[in-house]
C-alpha positions in Angstrom: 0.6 2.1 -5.5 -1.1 5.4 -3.8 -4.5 5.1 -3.5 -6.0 8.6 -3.8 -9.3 7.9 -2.9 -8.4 6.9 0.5 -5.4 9.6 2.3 -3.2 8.8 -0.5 -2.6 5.7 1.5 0.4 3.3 -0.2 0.0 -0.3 -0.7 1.3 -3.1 -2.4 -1.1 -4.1 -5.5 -2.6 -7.3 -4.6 -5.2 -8.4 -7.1 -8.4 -7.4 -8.6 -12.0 -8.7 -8.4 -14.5 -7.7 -10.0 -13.9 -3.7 -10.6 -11.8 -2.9 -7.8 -8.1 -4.1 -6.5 -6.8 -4.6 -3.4 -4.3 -2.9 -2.1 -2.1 -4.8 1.0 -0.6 -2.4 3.6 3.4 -1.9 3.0 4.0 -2.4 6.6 1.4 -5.6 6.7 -2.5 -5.6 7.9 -5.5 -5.7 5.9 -5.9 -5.5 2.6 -8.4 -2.8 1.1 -10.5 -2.1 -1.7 -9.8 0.6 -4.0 -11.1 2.2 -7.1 -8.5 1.9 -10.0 -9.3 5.1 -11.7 -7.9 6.7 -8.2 -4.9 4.6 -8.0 -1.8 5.4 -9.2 1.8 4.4 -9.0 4.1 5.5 -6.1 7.0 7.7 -6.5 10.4 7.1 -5.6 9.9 9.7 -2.3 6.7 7.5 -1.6 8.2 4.0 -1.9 11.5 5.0 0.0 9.1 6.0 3.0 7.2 3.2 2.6 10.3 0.7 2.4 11.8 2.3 5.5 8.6 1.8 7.3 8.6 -2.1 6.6 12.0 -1.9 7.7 11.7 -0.1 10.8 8.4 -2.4 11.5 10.4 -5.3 11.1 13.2 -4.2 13.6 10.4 -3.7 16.3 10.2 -7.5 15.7 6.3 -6.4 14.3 4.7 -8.9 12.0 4.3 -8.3 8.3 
């Protein structure tokens, strides 16, 4: 998911409460709240960089 309200940061739909849903990091760290009507769903450019960021993460031995 790409949150628009927030850098067009991606992260990995985690759950809602109450009228927002939390988005997780792709690479791992906090969740954060975002506003659905400013969410939307990744593209294919936008989850291949964000895949090969997890991956390069976890080849730096970094914890997700």
């Amino acid at each position: 998911m790409v949150d628009t309200g927030n850098r067009n940061r991606v992260g990995e739909f985690r759950g809602v409460e109450g009228r927002y849903w939390f988005l997780r990091p792709v690479c791992g760290g906090l969740e954060w709240e975002a506003d659905p009507e400013r969410v939307r769903p990744a593209d294919q450019a936008e989850r291949l960089r964000a895949g090969t960021a997890r991956a390069n993460a976890r080849s730096r031995g970094e914890y997700l």
